[in-house]
PDB file as gemmi writes it, atoms N, CA and C in Angstrom:
CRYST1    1.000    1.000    1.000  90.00  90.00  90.00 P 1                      
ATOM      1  N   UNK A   1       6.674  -8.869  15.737  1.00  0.00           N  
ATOM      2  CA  UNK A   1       6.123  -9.213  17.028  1.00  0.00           C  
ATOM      3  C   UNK A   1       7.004  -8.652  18.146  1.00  0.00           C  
ATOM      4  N   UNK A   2       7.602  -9.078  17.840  1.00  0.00           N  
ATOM      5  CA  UNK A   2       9.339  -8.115  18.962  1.00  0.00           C  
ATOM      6  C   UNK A   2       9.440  -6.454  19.285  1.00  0.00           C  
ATOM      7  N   UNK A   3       8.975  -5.992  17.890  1.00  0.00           N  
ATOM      8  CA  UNK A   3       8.766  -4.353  18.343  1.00  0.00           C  
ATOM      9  C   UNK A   3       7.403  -3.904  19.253  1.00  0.00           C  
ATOM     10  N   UNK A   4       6.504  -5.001  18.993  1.00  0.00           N  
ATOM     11  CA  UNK A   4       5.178  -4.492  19.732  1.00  0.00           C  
ATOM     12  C   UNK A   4       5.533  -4.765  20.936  1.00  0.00           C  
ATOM     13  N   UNK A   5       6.166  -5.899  21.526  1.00  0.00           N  
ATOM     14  CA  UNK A   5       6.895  -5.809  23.080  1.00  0.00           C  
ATOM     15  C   UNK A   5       7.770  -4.776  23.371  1.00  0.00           C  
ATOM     16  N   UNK A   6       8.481  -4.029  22.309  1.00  0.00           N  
ATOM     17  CA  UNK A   6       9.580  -3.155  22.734  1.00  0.00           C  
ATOM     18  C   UNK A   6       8.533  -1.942  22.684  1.00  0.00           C  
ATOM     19  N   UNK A   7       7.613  -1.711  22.036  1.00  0.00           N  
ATOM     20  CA  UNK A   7       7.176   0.152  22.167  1.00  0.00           C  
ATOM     21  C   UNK A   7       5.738  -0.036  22.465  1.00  0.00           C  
ATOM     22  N   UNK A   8       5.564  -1.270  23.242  1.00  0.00           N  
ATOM     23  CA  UNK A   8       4.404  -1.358  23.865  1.00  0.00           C  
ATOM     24  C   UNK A   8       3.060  -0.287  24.665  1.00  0.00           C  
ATOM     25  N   UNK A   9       4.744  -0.043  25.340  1.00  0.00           N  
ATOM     26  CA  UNK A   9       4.234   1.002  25.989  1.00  0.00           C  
ATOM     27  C   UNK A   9       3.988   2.456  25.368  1.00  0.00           C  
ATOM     28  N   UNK A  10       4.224   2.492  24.186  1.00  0.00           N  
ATOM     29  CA  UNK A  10       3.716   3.855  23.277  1.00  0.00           C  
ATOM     30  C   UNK A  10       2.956   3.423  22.353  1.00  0.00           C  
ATOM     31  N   UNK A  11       1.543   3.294  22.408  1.00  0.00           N  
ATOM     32  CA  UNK A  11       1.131   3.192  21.207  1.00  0.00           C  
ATOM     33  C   UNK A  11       0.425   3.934  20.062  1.00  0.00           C  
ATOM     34  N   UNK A  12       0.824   5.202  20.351  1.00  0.00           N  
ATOM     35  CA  UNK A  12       0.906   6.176  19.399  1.00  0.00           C  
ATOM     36  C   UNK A  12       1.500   5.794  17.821  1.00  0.00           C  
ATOM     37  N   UNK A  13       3.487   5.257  18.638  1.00  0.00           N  
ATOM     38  CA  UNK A  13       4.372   5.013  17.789  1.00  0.00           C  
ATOM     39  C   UNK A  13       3.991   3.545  17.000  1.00  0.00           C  
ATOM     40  N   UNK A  14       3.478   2.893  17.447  1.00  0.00           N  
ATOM     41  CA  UNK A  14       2.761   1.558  16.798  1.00  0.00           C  
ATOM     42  C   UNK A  14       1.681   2.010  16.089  1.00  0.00           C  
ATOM     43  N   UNK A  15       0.715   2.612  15.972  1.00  0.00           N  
ATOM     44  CA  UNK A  15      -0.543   3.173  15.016  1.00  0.00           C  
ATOM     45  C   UNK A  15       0.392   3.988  14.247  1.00  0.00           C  
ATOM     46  N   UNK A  16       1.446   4.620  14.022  1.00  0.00           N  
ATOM     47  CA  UNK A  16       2.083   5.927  13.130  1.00  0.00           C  
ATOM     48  C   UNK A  16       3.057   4.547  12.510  1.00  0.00           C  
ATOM     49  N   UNK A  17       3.236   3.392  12.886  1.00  0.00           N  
ATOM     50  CA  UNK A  17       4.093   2.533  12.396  1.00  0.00           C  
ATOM     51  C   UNK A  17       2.769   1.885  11.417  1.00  0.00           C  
ATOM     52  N   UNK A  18       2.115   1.435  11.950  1.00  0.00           N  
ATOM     53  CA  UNK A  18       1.295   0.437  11.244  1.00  0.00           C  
ATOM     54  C   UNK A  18       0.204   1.308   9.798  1.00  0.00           C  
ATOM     55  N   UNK A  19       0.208   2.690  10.409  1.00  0.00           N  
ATOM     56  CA  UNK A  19      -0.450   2.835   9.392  1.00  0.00           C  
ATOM     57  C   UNK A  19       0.896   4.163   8.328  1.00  0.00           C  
ATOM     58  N   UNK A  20       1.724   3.920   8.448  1.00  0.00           N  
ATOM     59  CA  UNK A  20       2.826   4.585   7.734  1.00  0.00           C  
ATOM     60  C   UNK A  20       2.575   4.290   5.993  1.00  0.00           C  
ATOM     61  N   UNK A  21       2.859   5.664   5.552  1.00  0.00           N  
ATOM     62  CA  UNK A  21       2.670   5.629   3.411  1.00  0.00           C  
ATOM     63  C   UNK A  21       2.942   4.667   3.119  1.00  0.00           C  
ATOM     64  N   UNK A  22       4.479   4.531   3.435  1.00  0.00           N  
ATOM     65  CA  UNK A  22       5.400   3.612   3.129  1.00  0.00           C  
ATOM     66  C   UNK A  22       4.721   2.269   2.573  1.00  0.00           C  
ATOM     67  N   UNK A  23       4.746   1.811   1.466  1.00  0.00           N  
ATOM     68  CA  UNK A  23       4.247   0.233   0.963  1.00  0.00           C  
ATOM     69  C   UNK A  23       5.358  -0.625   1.000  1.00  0.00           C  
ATOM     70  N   UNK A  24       5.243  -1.596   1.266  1.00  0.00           N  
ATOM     71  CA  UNK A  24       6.017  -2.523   0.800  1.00  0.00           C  
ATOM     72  C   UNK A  24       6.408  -2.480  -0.768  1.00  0.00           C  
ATOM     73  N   UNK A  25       5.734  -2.340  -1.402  1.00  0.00           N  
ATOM     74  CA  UNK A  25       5.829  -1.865  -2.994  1.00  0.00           C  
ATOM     75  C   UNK A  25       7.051  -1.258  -3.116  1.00  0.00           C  
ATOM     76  N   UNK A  26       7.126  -0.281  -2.254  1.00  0.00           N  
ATOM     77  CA  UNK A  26       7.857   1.171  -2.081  1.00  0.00           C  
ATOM     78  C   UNK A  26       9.957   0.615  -1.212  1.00  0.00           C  
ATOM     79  N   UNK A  27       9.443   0.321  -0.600  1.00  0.00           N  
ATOM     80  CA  UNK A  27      10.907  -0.863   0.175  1.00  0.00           C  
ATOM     81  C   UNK A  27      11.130  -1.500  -1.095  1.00  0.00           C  
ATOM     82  N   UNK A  28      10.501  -2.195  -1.369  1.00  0.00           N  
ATOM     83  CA  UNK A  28      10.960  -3.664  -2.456  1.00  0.00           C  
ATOM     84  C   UNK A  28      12.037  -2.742  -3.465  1.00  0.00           C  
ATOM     85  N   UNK A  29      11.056  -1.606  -4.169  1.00  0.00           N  
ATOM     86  CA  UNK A  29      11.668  -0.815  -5.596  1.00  0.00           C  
ATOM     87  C   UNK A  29      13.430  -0.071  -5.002  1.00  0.00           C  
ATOM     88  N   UNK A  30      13.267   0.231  -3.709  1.00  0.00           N  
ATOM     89  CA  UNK A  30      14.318   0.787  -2.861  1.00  0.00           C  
ATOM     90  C   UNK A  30      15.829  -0.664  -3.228  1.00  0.00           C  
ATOM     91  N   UNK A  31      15.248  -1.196  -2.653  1.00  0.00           N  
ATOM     92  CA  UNK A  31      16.473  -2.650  -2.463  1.00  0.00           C  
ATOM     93  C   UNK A  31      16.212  -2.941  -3.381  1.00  0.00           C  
ATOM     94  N   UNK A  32      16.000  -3.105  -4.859  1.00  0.00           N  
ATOM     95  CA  UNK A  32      16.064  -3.855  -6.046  1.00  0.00           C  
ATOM     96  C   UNK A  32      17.140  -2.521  -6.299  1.00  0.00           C  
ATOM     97  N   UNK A  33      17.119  -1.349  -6.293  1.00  0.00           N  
ATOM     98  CA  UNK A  33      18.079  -0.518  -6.608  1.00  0.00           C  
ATOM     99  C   UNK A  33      19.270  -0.574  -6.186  1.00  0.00           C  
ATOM    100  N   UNK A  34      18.749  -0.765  -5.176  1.00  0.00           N  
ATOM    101  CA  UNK A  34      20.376  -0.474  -4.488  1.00  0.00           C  
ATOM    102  C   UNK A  34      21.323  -1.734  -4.455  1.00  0.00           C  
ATOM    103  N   UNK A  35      20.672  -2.983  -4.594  1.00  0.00           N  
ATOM    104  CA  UNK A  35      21.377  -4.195  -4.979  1.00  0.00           C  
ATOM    105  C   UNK A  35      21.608  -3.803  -6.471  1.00  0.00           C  
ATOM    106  N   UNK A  36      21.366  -3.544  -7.281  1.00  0.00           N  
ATOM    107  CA  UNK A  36      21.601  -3.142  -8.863  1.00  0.00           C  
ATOM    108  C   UNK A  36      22.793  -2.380  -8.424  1.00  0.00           C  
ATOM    109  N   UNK A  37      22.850  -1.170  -8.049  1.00  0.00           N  
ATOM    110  CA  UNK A  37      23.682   0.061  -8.338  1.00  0.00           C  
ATOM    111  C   UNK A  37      25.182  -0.818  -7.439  1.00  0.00           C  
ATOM    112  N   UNK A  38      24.700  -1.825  -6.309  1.00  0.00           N  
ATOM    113  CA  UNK A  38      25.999  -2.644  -5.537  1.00  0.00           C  
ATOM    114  C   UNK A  38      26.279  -3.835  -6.416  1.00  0.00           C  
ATOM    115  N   UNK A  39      25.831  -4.240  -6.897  1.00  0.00           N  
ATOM    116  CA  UNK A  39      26.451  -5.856  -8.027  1.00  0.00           C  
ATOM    117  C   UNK A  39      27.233  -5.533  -8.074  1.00  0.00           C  
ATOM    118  N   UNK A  40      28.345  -4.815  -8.640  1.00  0.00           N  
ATOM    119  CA  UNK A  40      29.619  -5.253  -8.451  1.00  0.00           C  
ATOM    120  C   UNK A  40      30.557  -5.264  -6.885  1.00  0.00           C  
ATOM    121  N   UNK A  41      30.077  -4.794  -6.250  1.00  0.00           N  
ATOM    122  CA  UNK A  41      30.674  -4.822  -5.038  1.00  0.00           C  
ATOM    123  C   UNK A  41      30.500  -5.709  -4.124  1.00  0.00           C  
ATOM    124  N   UNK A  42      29.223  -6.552  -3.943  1.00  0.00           N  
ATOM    125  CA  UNK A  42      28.567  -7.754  -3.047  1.00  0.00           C  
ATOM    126  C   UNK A  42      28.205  -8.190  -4.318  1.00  0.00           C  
ATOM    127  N   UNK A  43      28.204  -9.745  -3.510  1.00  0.00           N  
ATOM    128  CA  UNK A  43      27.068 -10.740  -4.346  1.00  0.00           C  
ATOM    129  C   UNK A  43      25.289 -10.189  -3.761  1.00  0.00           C  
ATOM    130  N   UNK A  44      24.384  -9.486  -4.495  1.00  0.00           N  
ATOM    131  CA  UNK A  44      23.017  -9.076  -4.034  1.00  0.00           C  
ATOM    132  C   UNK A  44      22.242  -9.934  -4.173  1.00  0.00           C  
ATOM    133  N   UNK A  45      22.135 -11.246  -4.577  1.00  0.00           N  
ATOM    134  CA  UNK A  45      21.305 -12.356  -4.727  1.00  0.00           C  
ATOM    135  C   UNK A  45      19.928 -12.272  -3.556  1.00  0.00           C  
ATOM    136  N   UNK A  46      20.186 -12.192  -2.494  1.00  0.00           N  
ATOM    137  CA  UNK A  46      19.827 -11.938  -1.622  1.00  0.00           C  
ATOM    138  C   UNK A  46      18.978 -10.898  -1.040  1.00  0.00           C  
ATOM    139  N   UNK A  47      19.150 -10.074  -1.847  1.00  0.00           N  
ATOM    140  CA  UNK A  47      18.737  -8.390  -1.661  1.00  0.00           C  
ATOM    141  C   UNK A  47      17.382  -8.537  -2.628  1.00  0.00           C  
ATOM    142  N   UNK A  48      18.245  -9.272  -3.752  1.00  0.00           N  
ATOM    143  CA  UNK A  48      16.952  -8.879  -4.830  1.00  0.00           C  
ATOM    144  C   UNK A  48      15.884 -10.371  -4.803  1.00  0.00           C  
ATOM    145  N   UNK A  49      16.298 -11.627  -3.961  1.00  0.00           N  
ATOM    146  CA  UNK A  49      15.051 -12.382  -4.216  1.00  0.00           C  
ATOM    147  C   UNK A  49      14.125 -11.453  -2.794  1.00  0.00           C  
ATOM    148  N   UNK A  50      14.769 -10.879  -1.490  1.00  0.00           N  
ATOM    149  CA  UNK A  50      13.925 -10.440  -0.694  1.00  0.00           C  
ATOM    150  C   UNK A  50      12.766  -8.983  -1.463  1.00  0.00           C  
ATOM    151  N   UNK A  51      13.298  -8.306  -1.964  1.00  0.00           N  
ATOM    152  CA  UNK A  51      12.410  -6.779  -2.573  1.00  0.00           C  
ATOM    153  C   UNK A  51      11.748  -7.792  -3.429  1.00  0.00           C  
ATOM    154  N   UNK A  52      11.917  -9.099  -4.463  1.00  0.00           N  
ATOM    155  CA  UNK A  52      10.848  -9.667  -5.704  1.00  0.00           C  
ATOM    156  C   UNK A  52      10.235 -10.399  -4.525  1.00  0.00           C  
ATOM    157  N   UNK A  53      10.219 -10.582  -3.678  1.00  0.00           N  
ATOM    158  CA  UNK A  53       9.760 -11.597  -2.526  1.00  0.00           C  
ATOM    159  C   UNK A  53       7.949 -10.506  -1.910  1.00  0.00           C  
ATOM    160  N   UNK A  54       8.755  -9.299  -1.399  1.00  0.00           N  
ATOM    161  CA  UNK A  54       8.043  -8.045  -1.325  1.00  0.00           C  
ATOM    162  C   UNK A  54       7.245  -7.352  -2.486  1.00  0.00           C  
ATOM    163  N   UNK A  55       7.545  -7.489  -3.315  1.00  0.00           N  
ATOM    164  CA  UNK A  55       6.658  -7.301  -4.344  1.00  0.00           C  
ATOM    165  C   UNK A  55       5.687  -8.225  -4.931  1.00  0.00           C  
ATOM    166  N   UNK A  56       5.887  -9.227  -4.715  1.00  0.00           N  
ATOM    167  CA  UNK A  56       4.761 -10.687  -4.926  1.00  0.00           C  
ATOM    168  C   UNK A  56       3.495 -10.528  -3.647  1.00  0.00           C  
ATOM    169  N   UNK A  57       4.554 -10.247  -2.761  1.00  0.00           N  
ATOM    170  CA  UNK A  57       3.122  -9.738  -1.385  1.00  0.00           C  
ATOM    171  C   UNK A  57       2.090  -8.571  -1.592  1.00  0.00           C  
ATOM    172  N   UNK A  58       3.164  -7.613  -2.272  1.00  0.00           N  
ATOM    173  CA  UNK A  58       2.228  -6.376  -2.185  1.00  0.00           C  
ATOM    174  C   UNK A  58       1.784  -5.694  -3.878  1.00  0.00           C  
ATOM    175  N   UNK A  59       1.635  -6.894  -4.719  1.00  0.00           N  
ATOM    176  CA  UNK A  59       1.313  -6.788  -6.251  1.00  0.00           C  
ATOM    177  C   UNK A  59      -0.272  -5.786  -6.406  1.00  0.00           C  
ATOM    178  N   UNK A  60      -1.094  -6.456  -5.283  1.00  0.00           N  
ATOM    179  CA  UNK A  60      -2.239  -5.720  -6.033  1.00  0.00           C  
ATOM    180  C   UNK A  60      -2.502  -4.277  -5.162  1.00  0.00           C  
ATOM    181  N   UNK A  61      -1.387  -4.009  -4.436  1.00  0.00           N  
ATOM    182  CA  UNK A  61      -2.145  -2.624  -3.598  1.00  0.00           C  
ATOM    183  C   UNK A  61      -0.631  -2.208  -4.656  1.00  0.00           C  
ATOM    184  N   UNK A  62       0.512  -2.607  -5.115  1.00  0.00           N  
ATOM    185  CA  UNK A  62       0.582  -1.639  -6.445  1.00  0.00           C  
ATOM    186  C   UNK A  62      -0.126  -1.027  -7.552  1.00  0.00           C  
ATOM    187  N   UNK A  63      -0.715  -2.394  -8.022  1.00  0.00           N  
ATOM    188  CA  UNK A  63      -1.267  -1.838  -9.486  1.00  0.00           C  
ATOM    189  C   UNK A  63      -2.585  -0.831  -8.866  1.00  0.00           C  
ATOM    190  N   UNK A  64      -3.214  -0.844  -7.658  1.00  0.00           N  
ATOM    191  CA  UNK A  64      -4.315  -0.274  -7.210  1.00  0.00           C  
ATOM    192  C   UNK A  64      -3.535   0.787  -7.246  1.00  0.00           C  
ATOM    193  N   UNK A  65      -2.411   1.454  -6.607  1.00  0.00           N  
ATOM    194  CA  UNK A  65      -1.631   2.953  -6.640  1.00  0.00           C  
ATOM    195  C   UNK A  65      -1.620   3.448  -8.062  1.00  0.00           C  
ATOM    196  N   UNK A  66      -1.255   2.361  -9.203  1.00  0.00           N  
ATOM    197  CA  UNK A  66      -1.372   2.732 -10.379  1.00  0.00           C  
ATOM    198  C   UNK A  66      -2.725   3.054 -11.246  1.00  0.00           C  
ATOM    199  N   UNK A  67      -3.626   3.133 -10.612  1.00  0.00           N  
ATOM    200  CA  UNK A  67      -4.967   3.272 -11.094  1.00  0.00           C  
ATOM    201  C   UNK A  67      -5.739   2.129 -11.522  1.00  0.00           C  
ATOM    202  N   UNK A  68      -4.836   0.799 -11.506  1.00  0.00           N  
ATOM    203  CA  UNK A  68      -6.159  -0.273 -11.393  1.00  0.00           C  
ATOM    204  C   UNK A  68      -7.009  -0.786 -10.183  1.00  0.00           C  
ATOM    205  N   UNK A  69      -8.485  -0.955 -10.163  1.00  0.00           N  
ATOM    206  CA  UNK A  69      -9.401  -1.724  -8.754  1.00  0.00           C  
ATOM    207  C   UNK A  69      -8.436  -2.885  -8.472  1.00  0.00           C  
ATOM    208  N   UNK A  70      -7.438  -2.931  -7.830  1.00  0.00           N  
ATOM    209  CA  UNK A  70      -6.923  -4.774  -7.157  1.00  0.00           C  
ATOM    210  C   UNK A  70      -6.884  -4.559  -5.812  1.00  0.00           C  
ATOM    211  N   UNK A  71      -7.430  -3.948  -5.284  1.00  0.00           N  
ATOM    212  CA  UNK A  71      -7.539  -3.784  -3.288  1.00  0.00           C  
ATOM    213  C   UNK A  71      -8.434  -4.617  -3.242  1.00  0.00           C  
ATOM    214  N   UNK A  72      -9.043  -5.391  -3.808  1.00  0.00           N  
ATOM    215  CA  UNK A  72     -10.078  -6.389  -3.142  1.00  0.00           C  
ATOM    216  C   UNK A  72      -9.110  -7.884  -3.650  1.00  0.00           C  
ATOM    217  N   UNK A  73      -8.164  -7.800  -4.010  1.00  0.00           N  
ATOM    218  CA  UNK A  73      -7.644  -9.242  -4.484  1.00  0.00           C  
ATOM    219  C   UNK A  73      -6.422  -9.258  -3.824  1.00  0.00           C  
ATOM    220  N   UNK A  74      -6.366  -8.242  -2.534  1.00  0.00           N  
ATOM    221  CA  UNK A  74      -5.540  -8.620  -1.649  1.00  0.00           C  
ATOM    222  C   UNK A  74      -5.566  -9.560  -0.387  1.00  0.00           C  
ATOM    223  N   UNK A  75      -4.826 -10.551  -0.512  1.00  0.00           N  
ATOM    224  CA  UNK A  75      -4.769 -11.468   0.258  1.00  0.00           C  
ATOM    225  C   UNK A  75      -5.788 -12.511   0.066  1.00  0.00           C  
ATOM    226  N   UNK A  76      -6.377 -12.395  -0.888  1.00  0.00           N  
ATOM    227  CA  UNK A  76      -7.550 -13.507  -1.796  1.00  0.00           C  
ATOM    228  C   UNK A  76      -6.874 -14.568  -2.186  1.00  0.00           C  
ATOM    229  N   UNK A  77      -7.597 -15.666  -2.426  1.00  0.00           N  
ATOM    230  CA  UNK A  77      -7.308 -16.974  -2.675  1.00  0.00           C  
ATOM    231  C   UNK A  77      -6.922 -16.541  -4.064  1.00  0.00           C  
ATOM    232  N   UNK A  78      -7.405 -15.889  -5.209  1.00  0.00           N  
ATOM    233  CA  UNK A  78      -6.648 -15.145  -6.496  1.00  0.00           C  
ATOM    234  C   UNK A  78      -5.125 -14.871  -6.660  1.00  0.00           C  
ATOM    235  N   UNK A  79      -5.234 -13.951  -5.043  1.00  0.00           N  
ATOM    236  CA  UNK A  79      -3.399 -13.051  -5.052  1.00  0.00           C  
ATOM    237  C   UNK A  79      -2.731 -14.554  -4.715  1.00  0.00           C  
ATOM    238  N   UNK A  80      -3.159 -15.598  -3.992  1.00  0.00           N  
ATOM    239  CA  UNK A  80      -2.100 -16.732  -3.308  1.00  0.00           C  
ATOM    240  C   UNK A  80      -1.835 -17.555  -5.240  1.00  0.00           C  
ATOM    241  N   UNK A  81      -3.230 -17.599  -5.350  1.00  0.00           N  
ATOM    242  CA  UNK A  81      -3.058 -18.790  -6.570  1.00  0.00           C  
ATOM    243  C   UNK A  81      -1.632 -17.972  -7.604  1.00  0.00           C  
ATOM    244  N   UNK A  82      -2.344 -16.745  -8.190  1.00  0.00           N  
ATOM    245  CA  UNK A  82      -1.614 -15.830  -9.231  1.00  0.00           C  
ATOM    246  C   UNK A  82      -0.047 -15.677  -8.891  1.00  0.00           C  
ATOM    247  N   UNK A  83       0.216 -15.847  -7.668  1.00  0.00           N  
ATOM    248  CA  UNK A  83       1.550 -15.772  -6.998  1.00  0.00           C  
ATOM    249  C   UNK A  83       2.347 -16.727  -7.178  1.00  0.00           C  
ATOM    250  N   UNK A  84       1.309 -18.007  -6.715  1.00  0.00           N  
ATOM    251  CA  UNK A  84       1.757 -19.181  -6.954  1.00  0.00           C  
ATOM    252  C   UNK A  84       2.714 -19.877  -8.309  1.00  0.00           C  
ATOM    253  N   UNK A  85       1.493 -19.329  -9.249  1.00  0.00           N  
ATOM    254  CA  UNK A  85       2.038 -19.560 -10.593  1.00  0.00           C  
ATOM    255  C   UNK A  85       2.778 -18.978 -11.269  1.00  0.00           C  
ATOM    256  N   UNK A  86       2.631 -17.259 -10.908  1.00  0.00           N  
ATOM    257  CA  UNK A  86       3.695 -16.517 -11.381  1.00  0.00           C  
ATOM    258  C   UNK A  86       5.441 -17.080 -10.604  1.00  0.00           C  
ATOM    259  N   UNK A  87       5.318 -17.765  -9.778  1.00  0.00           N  
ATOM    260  CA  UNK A  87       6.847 -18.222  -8.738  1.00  0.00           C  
ATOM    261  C   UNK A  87       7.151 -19.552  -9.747  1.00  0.00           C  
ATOM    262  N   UNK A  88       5.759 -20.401 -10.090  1.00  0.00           N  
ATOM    263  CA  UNK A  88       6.249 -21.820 -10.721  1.00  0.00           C  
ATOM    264  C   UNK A  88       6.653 -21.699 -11.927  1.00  0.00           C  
ATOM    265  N   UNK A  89       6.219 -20.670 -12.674  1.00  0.00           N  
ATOM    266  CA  UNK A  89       6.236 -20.581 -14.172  1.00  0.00           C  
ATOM    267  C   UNK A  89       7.874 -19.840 -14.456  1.00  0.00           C  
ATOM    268  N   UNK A  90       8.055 -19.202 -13.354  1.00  0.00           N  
ATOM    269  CA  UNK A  90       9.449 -18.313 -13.464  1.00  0.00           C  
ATOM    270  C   UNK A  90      10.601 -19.532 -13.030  1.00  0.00           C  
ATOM    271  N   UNK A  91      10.203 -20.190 -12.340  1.00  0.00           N  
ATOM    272  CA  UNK A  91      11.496 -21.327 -11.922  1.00  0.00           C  
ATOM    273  C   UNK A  91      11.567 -22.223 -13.201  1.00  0.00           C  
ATOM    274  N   UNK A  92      10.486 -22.333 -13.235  1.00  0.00           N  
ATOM    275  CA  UNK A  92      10.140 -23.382 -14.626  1.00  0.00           C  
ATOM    276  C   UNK A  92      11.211 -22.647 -15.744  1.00  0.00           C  
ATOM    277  N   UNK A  93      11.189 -21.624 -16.361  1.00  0.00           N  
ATOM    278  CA  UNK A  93      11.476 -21.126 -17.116  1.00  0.00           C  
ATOM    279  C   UNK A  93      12.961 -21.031 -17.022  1.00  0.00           C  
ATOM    280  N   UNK A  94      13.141 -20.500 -15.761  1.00  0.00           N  
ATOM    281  CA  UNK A  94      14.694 -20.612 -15.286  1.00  0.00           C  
ATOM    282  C   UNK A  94      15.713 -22.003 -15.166  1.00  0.00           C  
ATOM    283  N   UNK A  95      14.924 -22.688 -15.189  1.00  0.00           N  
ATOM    284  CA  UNK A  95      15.470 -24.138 -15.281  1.00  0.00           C  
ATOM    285  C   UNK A  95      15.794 -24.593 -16.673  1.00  0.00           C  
ATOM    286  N   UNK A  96      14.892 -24.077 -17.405  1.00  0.00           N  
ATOM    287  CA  UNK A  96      14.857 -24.587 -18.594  1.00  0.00           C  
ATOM    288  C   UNK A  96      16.322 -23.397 -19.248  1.00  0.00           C  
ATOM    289  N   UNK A  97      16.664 -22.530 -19.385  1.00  0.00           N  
ATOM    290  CA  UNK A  97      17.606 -21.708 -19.739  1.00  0.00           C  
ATOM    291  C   UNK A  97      18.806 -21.932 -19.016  1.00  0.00           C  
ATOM    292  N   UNK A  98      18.680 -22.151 -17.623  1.00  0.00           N  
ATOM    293  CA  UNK A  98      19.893 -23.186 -17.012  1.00  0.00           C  
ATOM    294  C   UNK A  98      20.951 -23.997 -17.542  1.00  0.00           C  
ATOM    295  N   UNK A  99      19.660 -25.114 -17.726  1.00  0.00           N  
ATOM    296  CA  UNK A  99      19.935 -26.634 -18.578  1.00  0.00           C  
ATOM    297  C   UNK A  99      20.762 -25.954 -19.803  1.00  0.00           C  
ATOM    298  N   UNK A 100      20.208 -24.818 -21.004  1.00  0.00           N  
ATOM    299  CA  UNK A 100      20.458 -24.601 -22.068  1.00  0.00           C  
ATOM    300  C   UNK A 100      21.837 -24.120 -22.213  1.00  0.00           C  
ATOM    301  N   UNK A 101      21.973 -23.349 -20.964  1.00  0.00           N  
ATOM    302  CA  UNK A 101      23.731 -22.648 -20.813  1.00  0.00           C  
ATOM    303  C   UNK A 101      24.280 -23.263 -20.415  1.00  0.00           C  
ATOM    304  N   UNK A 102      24.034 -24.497 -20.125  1.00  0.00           N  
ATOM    305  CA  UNK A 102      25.057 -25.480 -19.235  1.00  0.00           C  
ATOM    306  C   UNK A 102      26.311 -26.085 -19.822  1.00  0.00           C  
ATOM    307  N   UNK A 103      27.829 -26.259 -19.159  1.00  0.00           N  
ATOM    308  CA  UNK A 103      28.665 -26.405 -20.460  1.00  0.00           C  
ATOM    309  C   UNK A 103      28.274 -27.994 -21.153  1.00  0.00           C  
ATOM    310  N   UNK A 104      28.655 -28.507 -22.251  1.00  0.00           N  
ATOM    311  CA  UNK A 104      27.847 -29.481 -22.442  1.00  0.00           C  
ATOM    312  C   UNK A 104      29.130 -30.631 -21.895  1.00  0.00           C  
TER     313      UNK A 104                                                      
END                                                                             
């Protein structure tokens, strides 16, 4: 919202922004790397729940780049639910392997 007040007055650069290649898909795979290739140097915790964060948003205009129809199950009550559960089922899971490594 802040940049559309700052380049307001060009809106050339706002249509070449908004409709840019660039996917979110495409950012996310960027920072999951580069937090990988930095783990030892920073803690990336941070890096990598934001790019899996970005990739939960932009799941079905991936697999659509990959040759499956999911451009219509974007932003559908489907992509919220499927998201949903794919986030509960992964904590779920993570909890449970937690508990298991825990010292006793």
């Amino acid at each position: 919202m802040n940049l559309y007040y700052i380049f307001a007055h060009d809106p050339g650069f706002i249509e070449a922004f908004s409709s840019d290649p660039w996917h979110h898909y495409q950012v996310w795979l960027l920072i999951i790397v580069v937090a990988y290739l930095l783990r030892k140097v920073k803690n990336t915790k941070i890096a990598y729940a934001v790019g899996i964060g970005m990739f939960l948003e932009e799941w079905p205009v991936f697999l659509n780049d990959l040759g499956f129809d999911t451009n219509s199950l974007y932003h559908s009550w489907l992509d919220f639910i499927a998201i949903m559960g794919v986030v509960g089922i992964i904590y779920m899971i993570s909890r449970v392997l937690e508990r298991r490594n825990a010292p006793s």
